[in-house]
N, C-alpha and C positions, 0 to 999 in steps of 0.2 A: 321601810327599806333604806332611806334615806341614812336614817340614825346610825343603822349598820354599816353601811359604805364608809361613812365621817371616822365609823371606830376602827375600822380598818383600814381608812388613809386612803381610800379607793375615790373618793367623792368626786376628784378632780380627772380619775382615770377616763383614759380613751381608747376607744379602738377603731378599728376598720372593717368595716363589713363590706361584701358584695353587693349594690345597691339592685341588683335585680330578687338577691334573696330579700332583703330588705324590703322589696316591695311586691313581695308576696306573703311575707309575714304580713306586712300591714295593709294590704286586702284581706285578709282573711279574718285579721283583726276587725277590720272594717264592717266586713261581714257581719261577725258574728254580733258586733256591738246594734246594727241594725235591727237581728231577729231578737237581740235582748230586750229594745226600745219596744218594737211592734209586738213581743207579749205583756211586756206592761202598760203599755197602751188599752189592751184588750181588757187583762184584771182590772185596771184601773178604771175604764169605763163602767165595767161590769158591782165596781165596788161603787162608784160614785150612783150607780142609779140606786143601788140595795138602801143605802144610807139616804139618798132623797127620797126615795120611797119610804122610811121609815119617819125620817123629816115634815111629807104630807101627812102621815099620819097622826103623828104628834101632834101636829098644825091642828089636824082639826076637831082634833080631840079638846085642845085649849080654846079653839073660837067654839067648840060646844059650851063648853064651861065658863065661857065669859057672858054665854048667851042668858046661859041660866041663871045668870046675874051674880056669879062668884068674882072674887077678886084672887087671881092668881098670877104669881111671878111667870111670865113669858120670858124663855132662854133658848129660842131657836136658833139653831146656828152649826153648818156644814162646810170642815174646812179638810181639804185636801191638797196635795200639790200634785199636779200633774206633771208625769214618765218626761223627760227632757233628754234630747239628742244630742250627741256630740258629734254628728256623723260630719260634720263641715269643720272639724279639728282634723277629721283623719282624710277629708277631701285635700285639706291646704297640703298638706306635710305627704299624700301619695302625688297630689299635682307638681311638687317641691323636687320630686325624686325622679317624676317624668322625665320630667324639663334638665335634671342635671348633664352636665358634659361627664361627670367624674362615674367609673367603674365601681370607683372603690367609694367609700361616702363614713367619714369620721365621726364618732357619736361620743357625745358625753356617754358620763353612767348615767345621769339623769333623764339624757335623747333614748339611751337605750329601755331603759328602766319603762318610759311613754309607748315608746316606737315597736317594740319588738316584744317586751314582758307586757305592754298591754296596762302599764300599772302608770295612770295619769294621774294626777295630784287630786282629780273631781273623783277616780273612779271608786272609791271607796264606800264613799257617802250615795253617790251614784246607784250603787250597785247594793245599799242597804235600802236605799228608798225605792225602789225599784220592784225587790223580793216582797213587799207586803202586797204587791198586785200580781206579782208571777204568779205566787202561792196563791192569792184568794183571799190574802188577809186581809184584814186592818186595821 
């Protein structure tokens, strides 16, 4: 989005928003970015056992086979990243707008682009690493 703004000369634009609208877009932003975390919390639990569980197996299928006096390559190894919260990016910046004296409350395209579109420079990558536990994948 960024890219786009720059080609339309917008990059530097501002505006004025209502800060009570304002902060209610970003609770609700807030919101939602929480029940995002805590389903992938759940898939991702759910996927890290499936694959440990297939890891014991493995395991002990190779200390059968080392028993038996075989020599084989052992390549155990389970790597996952765990579901990460932004939720204390969107605590600072609604505590920010509490606390303001001003009505009105001036935003880059880039504040607006965060604040209001929801669209944070993490939430991309965020939001693709995320969907392989929403879904079940992996």
């Amino acid at each position: 989005m960024a890219a786009t703004f720059k080609r339309m000369g917008w990059e530097d634009r501002e505006v004025k928003v209502r800060r009570d609208e304002l902060l209610s877009v970003l609770r609700k932003n807030r919101e939602q970015h929480i029940q995002d975390f805590k389903a992938a919390c759940i898939g991702y639990r759910e996927v890290a056992l499936q694959r440990i569980e297939e890891s014991f197996q493995e395991a002990r299928e190779v200390v059968n086979r080392l028993k038996e006096g075989q020599t084989i390559a052992v390549g155990l190894r389970i790597s996952m990243s765990a579901p990460v919260s932004y939720e204390k990016a969107y605590d600072q910046i609604i505590r920010m707008m509490e606390m303001s004296v001003d009505t009105e409350i001036e935003l880059t395209a880039s504040q607006f682009a965060c604040f209001v579109m929801d669209d944070w420079e993490w939430k991309e990558e965020w939001a693709s690493s995320n969907a392989q536990y929403i879904r079940g994948g992996g």
